[in-house]
N, C-alpha and C positions, 0 to 999 in steps of 0.2 A: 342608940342605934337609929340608924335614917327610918323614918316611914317609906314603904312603897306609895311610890306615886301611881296616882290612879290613871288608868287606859285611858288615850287621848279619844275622844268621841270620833267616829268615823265621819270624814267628810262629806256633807250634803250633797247629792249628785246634785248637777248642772242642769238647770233649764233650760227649754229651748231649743233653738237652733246649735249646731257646734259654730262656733268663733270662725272655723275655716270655709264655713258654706256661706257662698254668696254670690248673687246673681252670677257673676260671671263664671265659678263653678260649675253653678247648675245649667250655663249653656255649653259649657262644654263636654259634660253627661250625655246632655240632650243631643249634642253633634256625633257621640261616640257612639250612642245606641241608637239612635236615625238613623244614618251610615253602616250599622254591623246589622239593623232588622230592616231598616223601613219605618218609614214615620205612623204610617197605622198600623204597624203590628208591637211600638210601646207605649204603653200605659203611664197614668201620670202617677199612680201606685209604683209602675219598678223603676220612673226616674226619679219620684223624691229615695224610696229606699235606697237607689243604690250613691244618694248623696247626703244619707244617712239624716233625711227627715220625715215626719209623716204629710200626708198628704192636704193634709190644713197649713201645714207651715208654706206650702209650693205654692199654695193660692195665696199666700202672704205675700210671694215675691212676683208670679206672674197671676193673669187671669186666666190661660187656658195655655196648651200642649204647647200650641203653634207658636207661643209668644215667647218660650225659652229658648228658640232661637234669636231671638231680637234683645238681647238683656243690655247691648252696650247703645242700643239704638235712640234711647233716650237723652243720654250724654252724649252721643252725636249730634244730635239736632241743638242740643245747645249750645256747643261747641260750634257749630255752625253759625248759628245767630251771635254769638260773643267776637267771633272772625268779623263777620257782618257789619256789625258795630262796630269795630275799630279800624276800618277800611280807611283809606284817606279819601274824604269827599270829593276831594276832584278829580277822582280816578272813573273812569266811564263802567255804567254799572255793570255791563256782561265782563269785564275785565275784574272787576272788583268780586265780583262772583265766583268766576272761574279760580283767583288766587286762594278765595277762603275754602273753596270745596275742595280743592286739590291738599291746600295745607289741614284738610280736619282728616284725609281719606289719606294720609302719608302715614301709613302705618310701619312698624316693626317691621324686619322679613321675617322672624320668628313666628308672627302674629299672620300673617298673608297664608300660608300653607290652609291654617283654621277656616280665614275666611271664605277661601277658595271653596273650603268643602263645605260651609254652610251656605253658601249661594249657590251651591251644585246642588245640595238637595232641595233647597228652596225654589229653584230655576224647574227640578224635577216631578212636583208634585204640587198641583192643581190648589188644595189648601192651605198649602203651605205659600204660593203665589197670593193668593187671595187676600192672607195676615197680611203678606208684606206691601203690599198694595196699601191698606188702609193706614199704615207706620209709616209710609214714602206720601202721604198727602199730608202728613205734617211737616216734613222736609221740607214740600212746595209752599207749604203755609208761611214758614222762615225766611222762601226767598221772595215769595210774593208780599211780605210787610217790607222787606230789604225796598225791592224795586219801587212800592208803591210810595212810601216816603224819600225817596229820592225823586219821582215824581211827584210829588205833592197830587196823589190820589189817592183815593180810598184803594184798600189793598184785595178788594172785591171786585175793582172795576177791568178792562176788558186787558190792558196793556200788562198788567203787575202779571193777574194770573198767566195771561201767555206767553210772559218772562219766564217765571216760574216755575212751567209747566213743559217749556221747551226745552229751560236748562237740566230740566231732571231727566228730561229722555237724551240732551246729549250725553249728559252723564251715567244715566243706564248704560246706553252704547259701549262707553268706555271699561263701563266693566263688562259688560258683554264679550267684548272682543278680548277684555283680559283673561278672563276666564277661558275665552276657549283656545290659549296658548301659552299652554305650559311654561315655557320658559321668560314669557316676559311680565315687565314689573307694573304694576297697577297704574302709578303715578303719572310717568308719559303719557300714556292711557288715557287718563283723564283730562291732563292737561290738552293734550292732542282735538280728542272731542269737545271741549269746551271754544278751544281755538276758531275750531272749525266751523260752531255756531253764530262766535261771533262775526267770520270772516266769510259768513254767508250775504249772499247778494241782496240788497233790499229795492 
């Protein structure tokens, strides 16, 4: 007669994080209940819970509230500098700029609707402008080592940064103005404003 086989031991719960949380998850928590309360009236206690981690795991991913809005903004900006870098050198720099930030901000339409609503509450609220501020000087940082070595200057010096610094407010612009019209597409937008800087009078 067989022996009974003995009960298989219960499996070890999981550590951690769940496998399906991650940053981009948890900005888009953070867009859902920014949007349905107000960005001061959620806690970074009901956005990690309701993306089912504790409140140490969230500081694993960002350093504070403001900054889950921003979770894809760091692969942007390399994504940025990578475009940058493989530019054809003889292409005149503001041209060569305008191509790479148009092709890094040529989003999904799936994905547009998202953005739209996080730059509407970002656009809306005073702290949440402030983050984004300090996220968009490293942007400038990207495009001022672009221009500065294509200049053969230092990426400190007067011409890189007010390269740099002019291309990010034409490009604000463009999403500026995409934003505040519903039905049209980001890309033109930018491409449009980029144009426009370079086809300024000097």
């Amino acid at each position: 007669m067989d022996q009974p086989q003995p009960l298989a031991a219960p499996a070890a719960p999981s550590l951690g994080r769940p496998p399906s949380t991650t940053r981009r998850r948890l900005q888009e928590i953070a867009i859902e209940m920014f949007s349905a309360r107000g960005y001061d009236d959620v806690t970074i206690e009901e956005l990690a819970a309701a993306a089912g981690i504790s409140r140490r795991t969230f500081f694993r991913y960002f350093s504070s509230k403001a900054d889950a809005l921003m979770a894809d903004f760091d692969e942007d900006v390399r994504r940025l500098r990578s475009a940058l870098d493989d530019s054809d050198p003889d292409q005149p720099v503001l041209d060569a700029i305008r191509q790479a930030v148009v092709a890094v901000n040529n989003y999904h339409a799936a994905d547009l609707a998202q953005l739209r609503q996080r730059m509407q509450l970002q656009h809306d609220n005073p702290a949440l402008v402030a983050n984004a501020i300090l996220h968009y000087e490293r942007w400038q940082s990207v495009v001022a080592d672009f221009a500065a070595a294509r200049l053969g200057q230092p990426a400190d010096a007067l011409l890189p940064q007010v390269i740099a610094r002019s291309v990010f407010g034409a490009a604000y612009a463009g999403f500026t103005s995409w934003l505040s019209d519903d039905s049209g597409d980001l890309t033109p937008k930018l491409d449009s404003a980029l144009r426009a800087l370079a086809a300024t009078p000097g």
